[in-house]
C-alpha positions in Angstrom: 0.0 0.0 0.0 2.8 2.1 1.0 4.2 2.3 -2.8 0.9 3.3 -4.3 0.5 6.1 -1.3 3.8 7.1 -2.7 2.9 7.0 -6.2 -0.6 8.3 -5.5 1.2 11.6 -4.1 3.6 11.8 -6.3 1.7 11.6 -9.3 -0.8 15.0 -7.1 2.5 16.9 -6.5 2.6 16.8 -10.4 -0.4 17.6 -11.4 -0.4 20.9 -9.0 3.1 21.7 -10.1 1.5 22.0 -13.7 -1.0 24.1 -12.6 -0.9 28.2 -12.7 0.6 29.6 -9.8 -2.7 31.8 -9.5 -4.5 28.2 -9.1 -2.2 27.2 -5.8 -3.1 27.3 -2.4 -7.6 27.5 -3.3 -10.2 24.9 -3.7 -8.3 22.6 -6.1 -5.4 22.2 -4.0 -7.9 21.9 -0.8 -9.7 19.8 -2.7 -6.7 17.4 -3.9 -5.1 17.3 -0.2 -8.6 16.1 1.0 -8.3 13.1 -2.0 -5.0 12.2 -0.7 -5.8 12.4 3.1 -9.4 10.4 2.3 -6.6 8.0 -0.2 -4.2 7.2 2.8 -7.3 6.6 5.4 -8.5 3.8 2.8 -11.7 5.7 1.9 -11.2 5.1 -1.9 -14.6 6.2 -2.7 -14.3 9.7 -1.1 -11.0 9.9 -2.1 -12.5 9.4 -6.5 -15.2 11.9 -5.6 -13.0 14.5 -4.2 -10.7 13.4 -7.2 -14.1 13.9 -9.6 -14.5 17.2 -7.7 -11.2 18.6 -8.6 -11.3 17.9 -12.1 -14.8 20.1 -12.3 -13.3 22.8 -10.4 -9.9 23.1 -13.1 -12.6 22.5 -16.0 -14.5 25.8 -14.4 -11.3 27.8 -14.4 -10.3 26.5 -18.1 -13.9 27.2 -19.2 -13.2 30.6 -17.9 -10.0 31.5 -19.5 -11.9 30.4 -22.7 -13.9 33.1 -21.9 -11.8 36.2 -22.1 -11.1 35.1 -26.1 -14.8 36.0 -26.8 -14.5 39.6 -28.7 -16.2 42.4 -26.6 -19.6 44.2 -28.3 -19.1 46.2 -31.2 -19.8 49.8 -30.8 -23.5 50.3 -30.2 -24.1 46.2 -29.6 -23.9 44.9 -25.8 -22.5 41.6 -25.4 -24.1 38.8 -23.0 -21.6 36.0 -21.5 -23.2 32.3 -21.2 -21.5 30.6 -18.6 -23.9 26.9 -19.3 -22.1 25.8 -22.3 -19.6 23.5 -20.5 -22.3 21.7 -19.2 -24.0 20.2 -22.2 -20.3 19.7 -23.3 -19.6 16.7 -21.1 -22.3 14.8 -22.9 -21.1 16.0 -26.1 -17.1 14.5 -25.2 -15.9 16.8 -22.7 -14.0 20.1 -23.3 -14.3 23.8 -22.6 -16.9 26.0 -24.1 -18.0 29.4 -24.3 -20.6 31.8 -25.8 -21.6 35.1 -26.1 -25.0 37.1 -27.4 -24.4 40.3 -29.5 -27.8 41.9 -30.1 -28.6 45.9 -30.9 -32.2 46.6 -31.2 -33.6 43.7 -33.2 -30.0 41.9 -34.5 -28.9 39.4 -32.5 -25.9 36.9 -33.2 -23.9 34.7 -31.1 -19.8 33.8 -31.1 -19.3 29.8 -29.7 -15.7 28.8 -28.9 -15.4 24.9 -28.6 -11.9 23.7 -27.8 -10.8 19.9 -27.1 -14.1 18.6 -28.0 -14.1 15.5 -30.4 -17.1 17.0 -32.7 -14.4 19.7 -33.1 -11.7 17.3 -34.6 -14.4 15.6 -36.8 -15.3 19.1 -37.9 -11.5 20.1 -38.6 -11.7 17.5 -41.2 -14.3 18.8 -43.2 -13.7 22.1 -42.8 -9.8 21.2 -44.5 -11.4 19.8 -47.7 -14.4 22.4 -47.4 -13.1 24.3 -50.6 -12.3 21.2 -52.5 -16.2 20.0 -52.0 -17.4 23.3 -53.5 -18.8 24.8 -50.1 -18.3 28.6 -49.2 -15.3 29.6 -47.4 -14.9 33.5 -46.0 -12.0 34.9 -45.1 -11.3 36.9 -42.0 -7.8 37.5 -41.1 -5.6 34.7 -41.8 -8.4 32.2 -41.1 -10.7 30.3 -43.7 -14.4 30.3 -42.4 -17.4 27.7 -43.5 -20.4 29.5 -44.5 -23.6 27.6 -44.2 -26.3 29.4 -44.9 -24.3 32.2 -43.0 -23.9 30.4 -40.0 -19.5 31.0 -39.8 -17.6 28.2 -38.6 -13.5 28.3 -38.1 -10.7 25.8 -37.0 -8.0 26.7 -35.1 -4.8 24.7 -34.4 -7.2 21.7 -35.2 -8.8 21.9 -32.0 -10.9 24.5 -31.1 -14.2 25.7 -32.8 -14.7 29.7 -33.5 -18.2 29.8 -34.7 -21.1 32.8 -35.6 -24.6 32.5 -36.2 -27.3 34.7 -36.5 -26.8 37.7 -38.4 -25.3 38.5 -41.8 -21.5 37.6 -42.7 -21.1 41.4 -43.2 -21.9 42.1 -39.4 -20.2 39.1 -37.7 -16.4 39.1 -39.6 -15.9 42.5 -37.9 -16.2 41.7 -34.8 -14.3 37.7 -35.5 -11.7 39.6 -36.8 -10.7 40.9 -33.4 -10.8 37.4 -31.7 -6.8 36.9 -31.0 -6.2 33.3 -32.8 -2.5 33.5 -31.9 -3.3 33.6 -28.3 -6.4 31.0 -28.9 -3.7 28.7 -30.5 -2.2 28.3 -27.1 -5.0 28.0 -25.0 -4.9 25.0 -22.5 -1.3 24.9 -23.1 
């Protein structure tokens, strides 16, 4: 028993090593002290839900920093943040998710960001060939969009989903144009 213990905290003392120094010392690291203390009392079953517990509370904080990549509102738009979309993601595959609503007086459109899903991946594929199967790409920036029946959906680094729906190509590529891909490249990273 001793050498899994050992193992057991070892493999802990990694994980919060990786972590952002901003995430030491709260609720995940409370949260994965209680795991190992519940681990080496022999309660294995607290010890997976406290284990279970941690892993929702770094999805939360990922799911957030997803967040700041949404573009802010045009000028004369406001911008709403969803915080649900994780949720329906973990019966979707898992991965971090965020939204938000643009709307000024009757126009309304919404910006998804999908990362480390496996519908993204599927997607990545079809979006590669996209042009060779006839379908209508838009550019904005240095990224190739999909337009289906103007709903815009974009790839980046193979991984993460940048799509708008809801209003015309003409109002959404503004405002996707000021996402920062670069730094959305490196996100979970």
């Amino acid at each position: 028993m001793n050498r899994f213990s050992e193992t057991t905290r070892m493999l802990i003392c990694v994980a919060a090593l990786g972590l952002p120094s901003a995430v030491l010392a709260d609720d995940v690291t409370d949260t994965l002290e209680s795991a190992l203390q519940a681990y080496q009392d022999g309660d294995l079953k607290y010890a997976m839900e406290e284990l279970d517990f941690a892993r929702q509370l770094i999805k939360a904080q990922n799911t957030a920093s997803l967040t700041t990549f949404l573009p802010g509102a045009p000028e004369g738009w406001t911008r709403e943040v969803s915080t649900e979309m994780t949720a329906g993601l973990a019966m979707m595959g898992g991965g971090a998710g965020a939204e938000a609503s643009y709307s000024m007086g009757d126009q309304r459109f919404t910006i998804t960001l999908m990362a480390d899903n496996p519908m993204v991946g599927a997607l990545a594929g079809m979006l590669g060939s996209a042009g060779l199967m006839g379908m209508k790409l838009e550019r904005v920036g240095r990224m190739k969009y999909l337009n289906q029946d103007g709903e815009l959906s974009g790839i980046v680094d193979n991984r993460i989903l940048i799509q708008a729906k809801g209003a015309s190509a003409d109002v959404m590529i503004p405002v996707l144009e000021s996402i920062d891909v670069k730094g959305l490249s490196g996100f979970g990273g």
